[in-house]
N, C-alpha and C positions, 0 to 999 in steps of 0.2 A: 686221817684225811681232813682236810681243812675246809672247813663250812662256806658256801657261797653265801653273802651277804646280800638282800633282796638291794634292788634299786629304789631309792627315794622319789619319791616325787614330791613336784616344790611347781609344779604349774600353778597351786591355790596361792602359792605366797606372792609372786608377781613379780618376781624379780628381774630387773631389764637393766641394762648397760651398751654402751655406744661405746666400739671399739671401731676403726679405721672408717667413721663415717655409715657405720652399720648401727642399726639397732641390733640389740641380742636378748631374746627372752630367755630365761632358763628351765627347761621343761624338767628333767629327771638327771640322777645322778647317780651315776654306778660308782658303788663304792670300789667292788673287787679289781676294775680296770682305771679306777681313777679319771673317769672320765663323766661329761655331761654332754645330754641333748640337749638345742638349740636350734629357736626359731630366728632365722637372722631376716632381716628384713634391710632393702636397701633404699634410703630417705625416705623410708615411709611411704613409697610406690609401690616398688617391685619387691614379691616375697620373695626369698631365695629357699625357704624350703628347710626341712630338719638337717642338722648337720651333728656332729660329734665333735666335742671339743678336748682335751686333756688337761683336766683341773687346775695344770699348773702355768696354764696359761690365761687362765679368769685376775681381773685385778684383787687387790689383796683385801678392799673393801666387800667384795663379793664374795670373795673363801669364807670371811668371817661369818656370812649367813649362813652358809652353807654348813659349817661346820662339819665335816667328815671322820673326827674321833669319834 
């Protein structure tokens, strides 16, 4: 049976990106689902709240931090 790989957390390294006009913090990233949580925030008013994103749609400057090997 194949081992669950814990979630990262990456809240301490700070990592933010502006996609569609949104900011995006990056809080955790789950390796086993290929996905991360995100704080999106809209122009810096309105929070919008945690959301789940699927890795493979962060830009590629962004994957590089993250590194998921």
């Amino acid at each position: 049976m194949a081992k669950k790989k814990k979630s990262v957390e990456l809240s301490d390294k700070n990592i933010n990106f502006e996609m569609d006009k949104q900011s995006i913090k990056i809080i955790r990233f789950h390796p086993t689902s290929m996905e991360v949580d995100v704080i999106v925030n809209n122009n810096g008013k309105l929070k919008m709240g945690m959301q789940t994103l699927p890795f493979a749609h962060l830009p590629k400057n962004i994957k590089k931090l993250i590194k998921p090997n």
